[in-house]
N, C-alpha and C positions, 0 to 999 in steps of 0.2 A: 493601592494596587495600580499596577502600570497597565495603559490603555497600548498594547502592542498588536500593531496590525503585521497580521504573517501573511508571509509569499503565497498565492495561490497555486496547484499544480493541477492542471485538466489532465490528463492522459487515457488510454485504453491496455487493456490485458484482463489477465486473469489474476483475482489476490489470493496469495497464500492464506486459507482460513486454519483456524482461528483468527484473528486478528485479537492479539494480546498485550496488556497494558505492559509500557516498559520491555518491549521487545519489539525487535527491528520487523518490518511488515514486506513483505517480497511481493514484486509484481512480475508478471509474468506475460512479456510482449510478443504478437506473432509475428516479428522477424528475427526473433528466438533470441534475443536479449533479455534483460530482467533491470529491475531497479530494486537495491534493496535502502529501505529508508532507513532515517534516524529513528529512536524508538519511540513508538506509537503513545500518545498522554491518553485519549479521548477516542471512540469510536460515535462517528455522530447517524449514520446509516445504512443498512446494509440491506440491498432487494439485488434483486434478478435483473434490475436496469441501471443501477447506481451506488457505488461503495465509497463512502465518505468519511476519513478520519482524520485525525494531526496527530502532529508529532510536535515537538516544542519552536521550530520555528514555521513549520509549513500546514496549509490545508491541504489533503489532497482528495480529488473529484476522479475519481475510476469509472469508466463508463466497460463494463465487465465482455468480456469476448475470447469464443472459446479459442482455447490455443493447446492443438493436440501434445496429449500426453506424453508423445515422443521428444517435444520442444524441452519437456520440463528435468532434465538431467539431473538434479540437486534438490531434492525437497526439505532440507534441512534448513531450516532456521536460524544465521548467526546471533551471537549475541552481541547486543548493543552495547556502549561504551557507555 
């Protein structure tokens, strides 16, 4: 087994929940951008202060904040490649 250290990613917003294995995971920022990742392997934590999962090359660290409903345009979920 390969010892492969992934990119860390800090950031803030809102996660599209669920949060679902093999499916791409969308963030939602309050200067009304979005990130939508590669798809999620691992969910490692999910509270009201911190949402922590990967995907196969990154960690990501989401520090959760709300971002009015108006922001959110598109709630749909692509699917990953």
């Amino acid at each position: 087994m390969l010892n492969v250290k992934k990119r860390i990613i800090f950031t803030s917003g809102k996660v599209s929940m669920p949060l679902k294995i093999n499916r791409c995971a969308v963030i939602y920022h309050l200067n009304g951008g979005k990130t939508i990742t590669p798809a999620v392997v691992s969910v490692k934590k999910v509270t009201n202060k911190l949402v922590v999962f990967e995907t196969q090359e990154f960690m990501y660290y989401v520090v959760p904040q709300f971002v009015p409903a108006t922001m959110i345009i598109d709630e749909s979920v692509p699917v990953c490649a």
